[in-house]
KOLKOL-348445 format. One record per residue: residue number from 1; residue in three letters; x, y, z of N, C-alpha, C in turn. Coordinates in nm, 4 decimals, padded with zeros to 6 digits. Example, Ala and Ser with C-alpha at 12.3 -4.5 7.8 and 13.67 -1.06 7.14 Angstrom:
BEGIN
(rec 1 'ALA' (01.3190 -00.5690 00.7800) (01.2300 -00.4500 00.7800) (01.3200 -00.3300 00.7800))
(rec 2 'SER' (01.2850 -00.2250 00.7080) (01.3670 -00.1060 00.7140) (01.2900 00.0030 00.7870))
***
This chain:
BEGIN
(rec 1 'UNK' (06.6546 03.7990 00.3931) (06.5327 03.8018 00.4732) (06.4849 03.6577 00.4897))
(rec 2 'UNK' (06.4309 03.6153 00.6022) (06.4050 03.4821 00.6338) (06.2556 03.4527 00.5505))
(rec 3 'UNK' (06.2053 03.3242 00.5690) (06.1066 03.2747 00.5355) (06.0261 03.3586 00.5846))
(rec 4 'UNK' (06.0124 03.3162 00.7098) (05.8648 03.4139 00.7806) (05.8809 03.5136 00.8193))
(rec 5 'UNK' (05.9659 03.6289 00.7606) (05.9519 03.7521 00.7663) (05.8861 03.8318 00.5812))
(rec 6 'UNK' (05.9307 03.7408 00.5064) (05.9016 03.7304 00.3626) (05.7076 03.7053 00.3780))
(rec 7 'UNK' (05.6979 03.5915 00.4295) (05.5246 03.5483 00.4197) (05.4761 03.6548 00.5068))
(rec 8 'UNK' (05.5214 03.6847 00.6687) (05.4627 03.7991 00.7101) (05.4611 03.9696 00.6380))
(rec 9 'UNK' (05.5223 03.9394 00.5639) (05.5362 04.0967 00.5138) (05.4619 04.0823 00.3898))
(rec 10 'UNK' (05.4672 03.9741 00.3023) (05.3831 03.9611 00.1905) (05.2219 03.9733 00.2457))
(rec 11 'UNK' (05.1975 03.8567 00.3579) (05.0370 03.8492 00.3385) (05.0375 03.9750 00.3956))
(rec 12 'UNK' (05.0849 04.0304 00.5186) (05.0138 04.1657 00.5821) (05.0178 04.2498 00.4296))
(rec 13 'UNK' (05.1112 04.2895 00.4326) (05.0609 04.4130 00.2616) (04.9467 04.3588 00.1653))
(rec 14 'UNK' (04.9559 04.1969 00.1086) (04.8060 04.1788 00.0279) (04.7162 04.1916 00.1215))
(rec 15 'UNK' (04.7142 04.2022 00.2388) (04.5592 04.1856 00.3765) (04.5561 04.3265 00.3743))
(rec 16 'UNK' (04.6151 04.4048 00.3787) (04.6257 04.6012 00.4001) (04.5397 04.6299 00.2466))
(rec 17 'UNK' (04.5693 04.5927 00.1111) (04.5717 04.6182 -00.0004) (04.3986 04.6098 -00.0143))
(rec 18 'UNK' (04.4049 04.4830 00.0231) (04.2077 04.3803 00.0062) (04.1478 04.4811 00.0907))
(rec 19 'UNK' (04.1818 04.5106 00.2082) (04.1068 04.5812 00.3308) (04.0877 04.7581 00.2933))
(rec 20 'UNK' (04.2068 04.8143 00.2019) (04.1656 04.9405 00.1709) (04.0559 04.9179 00.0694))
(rec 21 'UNK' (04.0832 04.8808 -00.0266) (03.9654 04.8062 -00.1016) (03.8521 04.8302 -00.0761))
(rec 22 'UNK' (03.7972 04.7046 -00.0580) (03.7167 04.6407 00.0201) (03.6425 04.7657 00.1223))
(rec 23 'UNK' (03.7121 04.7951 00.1906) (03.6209 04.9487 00.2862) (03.6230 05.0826 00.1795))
(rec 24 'UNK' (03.6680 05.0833 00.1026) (03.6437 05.2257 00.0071) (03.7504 05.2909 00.0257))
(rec 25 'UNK' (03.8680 05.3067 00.1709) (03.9473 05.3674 00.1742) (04.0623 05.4142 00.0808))
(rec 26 'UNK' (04.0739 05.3109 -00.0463) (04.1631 05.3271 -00.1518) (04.1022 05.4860 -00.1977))
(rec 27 'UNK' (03.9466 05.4728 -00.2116) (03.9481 05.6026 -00.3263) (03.9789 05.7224 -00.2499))
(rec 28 'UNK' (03.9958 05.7228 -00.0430) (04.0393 05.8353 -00.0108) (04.1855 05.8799 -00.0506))
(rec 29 'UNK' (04.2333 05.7729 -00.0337) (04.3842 05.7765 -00.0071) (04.4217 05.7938 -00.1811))
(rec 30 'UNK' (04.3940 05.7452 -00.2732) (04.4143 05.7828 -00.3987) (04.4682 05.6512 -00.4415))
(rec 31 'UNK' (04.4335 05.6430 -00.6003) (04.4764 05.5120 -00.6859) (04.6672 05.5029 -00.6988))
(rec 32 'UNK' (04.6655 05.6580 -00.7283) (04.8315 05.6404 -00.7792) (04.9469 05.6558 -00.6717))
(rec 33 'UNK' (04.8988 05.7260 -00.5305) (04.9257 05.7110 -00.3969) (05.0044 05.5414 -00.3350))
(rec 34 'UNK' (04.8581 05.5005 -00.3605) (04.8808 05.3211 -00.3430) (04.9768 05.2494 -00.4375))
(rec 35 'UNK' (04.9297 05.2998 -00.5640) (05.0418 05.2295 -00.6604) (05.1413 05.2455 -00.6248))
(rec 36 'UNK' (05.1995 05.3561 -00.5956) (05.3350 05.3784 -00.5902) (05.4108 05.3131 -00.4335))
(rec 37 'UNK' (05.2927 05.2867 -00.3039) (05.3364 05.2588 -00.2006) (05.3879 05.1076 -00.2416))
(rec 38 'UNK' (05.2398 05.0316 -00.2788) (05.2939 04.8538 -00.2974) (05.3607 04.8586 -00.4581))
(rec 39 'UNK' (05.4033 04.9389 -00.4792) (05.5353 04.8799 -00.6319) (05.6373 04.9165 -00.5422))
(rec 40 'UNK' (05.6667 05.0190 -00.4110) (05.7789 05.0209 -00.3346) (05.7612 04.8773 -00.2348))
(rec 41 'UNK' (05.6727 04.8547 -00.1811) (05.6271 04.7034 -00.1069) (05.6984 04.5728 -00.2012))
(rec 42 'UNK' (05.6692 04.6013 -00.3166) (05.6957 04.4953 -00.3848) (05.8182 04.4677 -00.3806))
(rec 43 'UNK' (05.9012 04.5821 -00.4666) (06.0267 04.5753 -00.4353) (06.1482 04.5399 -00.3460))
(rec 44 'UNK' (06.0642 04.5820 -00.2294) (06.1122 04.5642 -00.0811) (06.0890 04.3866 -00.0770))
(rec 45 'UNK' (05.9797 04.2904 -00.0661) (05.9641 04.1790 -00.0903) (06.0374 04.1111 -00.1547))
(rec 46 'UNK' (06.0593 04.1366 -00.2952) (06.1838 04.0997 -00.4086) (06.2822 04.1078 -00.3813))
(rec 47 'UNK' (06.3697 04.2158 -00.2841) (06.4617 04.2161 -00.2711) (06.4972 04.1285 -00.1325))
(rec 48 'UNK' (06.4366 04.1180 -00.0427) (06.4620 04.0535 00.0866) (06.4296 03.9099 00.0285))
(rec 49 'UNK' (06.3669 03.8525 -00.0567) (06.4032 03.7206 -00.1423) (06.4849 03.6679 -00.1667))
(rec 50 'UNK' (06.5268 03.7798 -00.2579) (06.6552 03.7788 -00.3578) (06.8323 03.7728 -00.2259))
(rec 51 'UNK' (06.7552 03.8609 -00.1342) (06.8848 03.8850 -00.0240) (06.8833 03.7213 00.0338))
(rec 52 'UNK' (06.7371 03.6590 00.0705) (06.7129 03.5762 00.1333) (06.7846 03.4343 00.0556))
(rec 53 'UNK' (06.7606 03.4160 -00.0831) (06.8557 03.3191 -00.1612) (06.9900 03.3359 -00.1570))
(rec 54 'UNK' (07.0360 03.4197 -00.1473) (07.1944 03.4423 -00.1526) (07.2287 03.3868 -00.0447))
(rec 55 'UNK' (07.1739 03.3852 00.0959) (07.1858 03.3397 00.2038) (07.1618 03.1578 00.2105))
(rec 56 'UNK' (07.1402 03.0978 00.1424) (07.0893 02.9755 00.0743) (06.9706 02.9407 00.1406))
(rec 57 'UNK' (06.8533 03.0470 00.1425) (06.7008 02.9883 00.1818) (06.6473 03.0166 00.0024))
(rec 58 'UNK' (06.6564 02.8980 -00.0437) (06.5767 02.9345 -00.2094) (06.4149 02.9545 -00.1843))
(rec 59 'UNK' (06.3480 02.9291 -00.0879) (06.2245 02.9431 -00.0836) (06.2228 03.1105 -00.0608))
(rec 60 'UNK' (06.3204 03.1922 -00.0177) (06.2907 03.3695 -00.0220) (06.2652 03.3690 -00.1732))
(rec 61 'UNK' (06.3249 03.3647 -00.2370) (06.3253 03.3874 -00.3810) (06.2232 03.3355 -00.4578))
(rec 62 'UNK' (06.1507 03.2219 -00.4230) (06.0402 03.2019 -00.4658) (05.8759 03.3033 -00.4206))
(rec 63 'UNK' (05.9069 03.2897 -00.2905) (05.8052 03.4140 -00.1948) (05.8260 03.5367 -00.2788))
(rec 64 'UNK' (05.9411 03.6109 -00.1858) (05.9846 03.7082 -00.2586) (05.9306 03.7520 -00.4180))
(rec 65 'UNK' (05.9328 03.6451 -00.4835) (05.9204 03.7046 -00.6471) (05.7378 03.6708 -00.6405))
(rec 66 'UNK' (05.6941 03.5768 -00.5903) (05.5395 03.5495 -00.5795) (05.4825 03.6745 -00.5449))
(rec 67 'UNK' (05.5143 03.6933 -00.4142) (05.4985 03.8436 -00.3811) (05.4684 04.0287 -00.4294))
(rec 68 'UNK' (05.5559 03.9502 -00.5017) (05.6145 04.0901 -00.5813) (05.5477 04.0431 -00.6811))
(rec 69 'UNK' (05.4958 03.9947 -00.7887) (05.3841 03.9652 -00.8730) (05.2457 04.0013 -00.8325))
(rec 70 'UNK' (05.2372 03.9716 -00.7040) (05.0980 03.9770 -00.6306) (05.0757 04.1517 -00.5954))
(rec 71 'UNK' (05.1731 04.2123 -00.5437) (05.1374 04.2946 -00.4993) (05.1785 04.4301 -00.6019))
(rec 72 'UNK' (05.2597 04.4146 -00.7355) (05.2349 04.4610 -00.8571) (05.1000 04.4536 -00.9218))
(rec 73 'UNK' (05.0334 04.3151 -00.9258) (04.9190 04.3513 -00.9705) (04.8166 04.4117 -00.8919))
(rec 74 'UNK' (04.7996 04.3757 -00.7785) (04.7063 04.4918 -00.6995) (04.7435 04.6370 -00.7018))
(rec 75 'UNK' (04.8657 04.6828 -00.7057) (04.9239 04.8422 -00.7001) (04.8315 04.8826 -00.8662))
(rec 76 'UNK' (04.8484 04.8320 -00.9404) (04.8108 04.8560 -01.1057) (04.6652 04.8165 -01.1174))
(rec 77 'UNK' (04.6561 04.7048 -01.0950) (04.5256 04.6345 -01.1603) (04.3923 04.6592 -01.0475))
(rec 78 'UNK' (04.4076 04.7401 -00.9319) (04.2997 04.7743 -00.7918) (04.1858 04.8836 -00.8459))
(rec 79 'UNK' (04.2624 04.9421 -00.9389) (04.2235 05.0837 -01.0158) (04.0943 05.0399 -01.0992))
(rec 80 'UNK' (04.1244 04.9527 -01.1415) (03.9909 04.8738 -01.3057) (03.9311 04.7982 -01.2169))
(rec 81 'UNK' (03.9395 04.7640 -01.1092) (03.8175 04.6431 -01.0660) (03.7243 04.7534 -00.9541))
(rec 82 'UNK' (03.5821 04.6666 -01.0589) (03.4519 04.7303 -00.9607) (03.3946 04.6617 -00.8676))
(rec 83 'UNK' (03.4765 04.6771 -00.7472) (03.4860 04.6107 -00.6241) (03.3339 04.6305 -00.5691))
(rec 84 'UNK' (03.2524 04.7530 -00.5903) (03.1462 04.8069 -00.4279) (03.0533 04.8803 -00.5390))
(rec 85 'UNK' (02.9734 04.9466 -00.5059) (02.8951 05.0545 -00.5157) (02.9513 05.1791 -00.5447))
(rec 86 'UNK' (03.0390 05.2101 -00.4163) (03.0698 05.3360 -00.4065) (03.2103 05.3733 -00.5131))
(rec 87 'UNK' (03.3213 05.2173 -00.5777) (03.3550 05.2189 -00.6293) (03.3302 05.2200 -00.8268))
(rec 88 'UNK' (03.2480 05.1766 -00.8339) (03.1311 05.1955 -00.9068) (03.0938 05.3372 -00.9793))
(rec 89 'UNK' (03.0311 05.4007 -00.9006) (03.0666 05.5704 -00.8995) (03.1703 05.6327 -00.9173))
(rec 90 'UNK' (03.2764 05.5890 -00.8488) (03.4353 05.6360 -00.8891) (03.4935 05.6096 -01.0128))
(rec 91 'UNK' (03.4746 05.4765 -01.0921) (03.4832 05.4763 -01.2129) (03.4154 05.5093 -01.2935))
(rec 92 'UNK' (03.2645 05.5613 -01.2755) (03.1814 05.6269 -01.3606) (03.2299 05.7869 -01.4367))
(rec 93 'UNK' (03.2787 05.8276 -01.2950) (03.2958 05.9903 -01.2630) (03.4422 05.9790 -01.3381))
(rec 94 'UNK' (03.5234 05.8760 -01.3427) (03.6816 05.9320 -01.4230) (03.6597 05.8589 -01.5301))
(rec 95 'UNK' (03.5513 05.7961 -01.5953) (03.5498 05.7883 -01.7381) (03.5050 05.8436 -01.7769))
(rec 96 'UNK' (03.4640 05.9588 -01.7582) (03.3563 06.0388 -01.8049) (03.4484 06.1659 -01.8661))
(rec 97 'UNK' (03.4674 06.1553 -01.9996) (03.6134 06.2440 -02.0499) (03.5480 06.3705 -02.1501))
(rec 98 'UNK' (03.6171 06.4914 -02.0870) (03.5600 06.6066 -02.2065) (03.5437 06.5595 -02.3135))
(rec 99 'UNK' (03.4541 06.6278 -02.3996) (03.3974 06.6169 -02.5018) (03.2927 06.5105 -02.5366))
(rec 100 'UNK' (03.2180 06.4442 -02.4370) (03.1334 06.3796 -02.4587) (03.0051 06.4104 -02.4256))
(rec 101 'UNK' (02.8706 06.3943 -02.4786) (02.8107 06.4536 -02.4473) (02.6737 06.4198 -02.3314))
(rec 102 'UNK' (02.6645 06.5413 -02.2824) (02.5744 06.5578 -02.1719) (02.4561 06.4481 -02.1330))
(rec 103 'UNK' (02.3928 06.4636 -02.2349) (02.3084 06.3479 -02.2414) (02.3420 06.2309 -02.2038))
(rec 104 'UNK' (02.4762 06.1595 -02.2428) (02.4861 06.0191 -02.1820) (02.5508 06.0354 -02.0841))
(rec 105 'UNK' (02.6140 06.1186 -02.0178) (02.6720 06.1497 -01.9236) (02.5739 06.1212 -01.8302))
(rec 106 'UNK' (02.4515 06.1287 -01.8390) (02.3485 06.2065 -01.7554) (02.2315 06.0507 -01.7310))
(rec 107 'UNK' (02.2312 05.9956 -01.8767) (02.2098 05.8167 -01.8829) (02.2873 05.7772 -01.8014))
(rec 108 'UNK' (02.4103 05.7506 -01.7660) (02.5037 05.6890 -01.7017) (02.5342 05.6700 -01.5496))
(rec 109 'UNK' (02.4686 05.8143 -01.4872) (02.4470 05.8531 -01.3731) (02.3099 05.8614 -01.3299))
(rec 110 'UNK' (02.1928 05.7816 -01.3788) (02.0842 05.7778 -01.3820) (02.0448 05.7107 -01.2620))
(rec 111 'UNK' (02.0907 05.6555 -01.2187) (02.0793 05.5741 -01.0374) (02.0848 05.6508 -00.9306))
(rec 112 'UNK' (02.1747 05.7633 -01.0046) (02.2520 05.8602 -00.8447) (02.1910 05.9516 -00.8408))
(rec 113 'UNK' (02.1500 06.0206 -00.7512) (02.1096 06.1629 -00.6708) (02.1872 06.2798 -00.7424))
(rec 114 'UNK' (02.1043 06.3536 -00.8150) (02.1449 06.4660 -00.8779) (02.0510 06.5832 -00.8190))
(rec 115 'UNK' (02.1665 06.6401 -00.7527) (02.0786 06.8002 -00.6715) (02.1244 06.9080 -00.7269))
(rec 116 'UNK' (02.1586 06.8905 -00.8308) (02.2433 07.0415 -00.8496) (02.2693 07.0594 -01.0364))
(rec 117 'UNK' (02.1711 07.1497 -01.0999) (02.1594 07.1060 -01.2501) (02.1277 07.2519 -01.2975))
(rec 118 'UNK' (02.2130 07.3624 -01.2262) (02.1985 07.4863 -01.3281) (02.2757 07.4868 -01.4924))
(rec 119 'UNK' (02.2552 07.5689 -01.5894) (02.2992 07.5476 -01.6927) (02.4536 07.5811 -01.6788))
(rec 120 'UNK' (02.5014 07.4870 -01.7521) (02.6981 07.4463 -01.7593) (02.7245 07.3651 -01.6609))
(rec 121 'UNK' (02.6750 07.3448 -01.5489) (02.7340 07.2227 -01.4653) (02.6059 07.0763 -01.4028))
(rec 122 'UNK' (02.6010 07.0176 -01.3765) (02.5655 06.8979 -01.3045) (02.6126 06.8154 -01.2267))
(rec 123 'UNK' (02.5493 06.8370 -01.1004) (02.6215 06.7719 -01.0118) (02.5211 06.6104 -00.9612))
(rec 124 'UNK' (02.6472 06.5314 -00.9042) (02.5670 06.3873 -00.8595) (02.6134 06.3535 -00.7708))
(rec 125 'UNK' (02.5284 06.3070 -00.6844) (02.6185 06.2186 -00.5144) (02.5715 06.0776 -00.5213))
(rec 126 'UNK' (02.6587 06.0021 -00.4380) (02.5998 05.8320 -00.4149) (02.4947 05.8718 -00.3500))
(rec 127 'UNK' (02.4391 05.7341 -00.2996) (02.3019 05.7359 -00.2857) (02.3052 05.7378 -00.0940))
(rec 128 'UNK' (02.2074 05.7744 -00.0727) (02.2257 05.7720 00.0719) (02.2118 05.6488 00.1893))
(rec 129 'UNK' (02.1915 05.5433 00.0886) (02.2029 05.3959 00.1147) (02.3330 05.4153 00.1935))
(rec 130 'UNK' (02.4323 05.4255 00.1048) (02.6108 05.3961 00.1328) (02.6468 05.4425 00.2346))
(rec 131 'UNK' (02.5996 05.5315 00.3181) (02.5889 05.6075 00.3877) (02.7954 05.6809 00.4103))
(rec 132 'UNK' (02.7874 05.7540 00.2421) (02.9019 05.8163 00.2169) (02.8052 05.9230 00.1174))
(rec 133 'UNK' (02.8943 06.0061 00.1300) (02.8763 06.1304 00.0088) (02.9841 06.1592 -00.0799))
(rec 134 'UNK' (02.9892 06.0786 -00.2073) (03.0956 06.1425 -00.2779) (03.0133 06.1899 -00.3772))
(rec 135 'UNK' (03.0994 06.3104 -00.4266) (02.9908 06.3774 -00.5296) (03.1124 06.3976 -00.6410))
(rec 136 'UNK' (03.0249 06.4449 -00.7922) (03.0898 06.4472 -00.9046) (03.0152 06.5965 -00.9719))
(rec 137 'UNK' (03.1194 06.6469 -01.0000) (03.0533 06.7792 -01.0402) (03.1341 06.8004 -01.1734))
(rec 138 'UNK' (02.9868 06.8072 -01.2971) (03.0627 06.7849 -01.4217) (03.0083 06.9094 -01.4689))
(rec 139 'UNK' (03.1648 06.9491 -01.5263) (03.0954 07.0763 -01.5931) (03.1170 07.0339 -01.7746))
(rec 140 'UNK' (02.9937 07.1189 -01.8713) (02.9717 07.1282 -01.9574) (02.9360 07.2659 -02.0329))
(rec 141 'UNK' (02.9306 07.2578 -02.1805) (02.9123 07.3724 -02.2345) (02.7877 07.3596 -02.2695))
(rec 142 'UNK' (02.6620 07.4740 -02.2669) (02.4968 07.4223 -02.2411) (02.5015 07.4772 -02.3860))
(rec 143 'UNK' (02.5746 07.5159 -02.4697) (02.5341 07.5167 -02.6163) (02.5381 07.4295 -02.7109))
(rec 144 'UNK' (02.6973 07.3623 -02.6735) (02.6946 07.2108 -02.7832) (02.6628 07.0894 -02.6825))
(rec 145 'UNK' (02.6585 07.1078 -02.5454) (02.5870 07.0200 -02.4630) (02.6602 06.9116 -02.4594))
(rec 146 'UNK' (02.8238 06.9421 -02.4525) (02.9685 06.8520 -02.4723) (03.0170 06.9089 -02.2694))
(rec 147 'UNK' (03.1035 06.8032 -02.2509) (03.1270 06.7673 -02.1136) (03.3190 06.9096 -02.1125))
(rec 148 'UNK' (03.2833 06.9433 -02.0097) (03.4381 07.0303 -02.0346) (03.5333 06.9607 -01.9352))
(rec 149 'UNK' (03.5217 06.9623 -01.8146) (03.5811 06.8608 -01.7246) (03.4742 06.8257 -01.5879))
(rec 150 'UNK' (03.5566 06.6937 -01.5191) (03.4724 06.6706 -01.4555) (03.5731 06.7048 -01.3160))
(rec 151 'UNK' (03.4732 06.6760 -01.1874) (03.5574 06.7087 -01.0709) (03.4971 06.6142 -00.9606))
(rec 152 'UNK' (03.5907 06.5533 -00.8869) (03.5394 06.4484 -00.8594) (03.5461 06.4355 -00.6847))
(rec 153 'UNK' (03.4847 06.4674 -00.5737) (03.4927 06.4821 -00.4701) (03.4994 06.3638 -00.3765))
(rec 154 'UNK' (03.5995 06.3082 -00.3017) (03.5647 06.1863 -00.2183) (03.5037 06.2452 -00.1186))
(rec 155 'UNK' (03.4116 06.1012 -00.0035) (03.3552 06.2084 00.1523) (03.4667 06.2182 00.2234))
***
């Protein structure tokens, strides 16, 4: 693979990666969805490098493997960073692991819009600022007042 098919294919995939991001679209499309697209991106990069040195351009192989570093850690590491608001909420709602209890569950989500609080479940949406609705609907047991699972709705 040539030079500037290596840099065009690298930056467009990190510019696609920042931009799902960045607009919220990652949490439609899903964390492990993406992972698995740019660790195949990556690969694809690495290898048209690797094809690209054999051909004697050593700068593929440098791209190529830069690349493929870059867009390994965004496939993995996009998941833990609290990019937004609305991402924010998304990591609230999947750390939030059975058996913990209600009460801080309930501290934790203390910002967000809670419309929905019959006994065993609680529900929460972003705020209507974001102008998105994702909601989190956690269910619990109202006797030991411990979390059973949570469920986590994108808009």
């Amino acid at each position: 693979m040539s030079v500037r098919k290596l840099l065009v294919a690298g930056i467009t995939s990190v510019l696609l990666g920042c931009g799902l991001e960045l607009t919220g679209l990652s949490i439609e499309f899903g964390y492990k969805l993406l992972g698995i697209l740019f660790t195949a991106l990556a690969l694809t990069v690495l290898f048209g490098g690797w094809r690209g040195s054999r051909m004697g351009h050593s700068t593929s192989a440098r791209l190529g493997t830069s690349f493929c570093i870059l867009l390994l850690a965004m496939a993995w590491g996009m998941p833990l960073l609290d990019t937004s608001p609305r991402k924010h909420f998304y990591l609230l709602a999947h750390e939030t692991t059975p058996g913990e209890s209600i009460d801080i569950v309930q501290a934790q989500f203390r910002g967000y819009r809670s419309w929905s609080s019959a006994p065993g479940h609680i529900t929460f949406s972003t705020t209507p600022a974001l102008e998105i609705n994702d909601v989190v609907v956690i269910l619990y047991d109202p006797d030991s007042k411990r979390v059973i699972r949570t469920e986590f709705s994108p808009d």
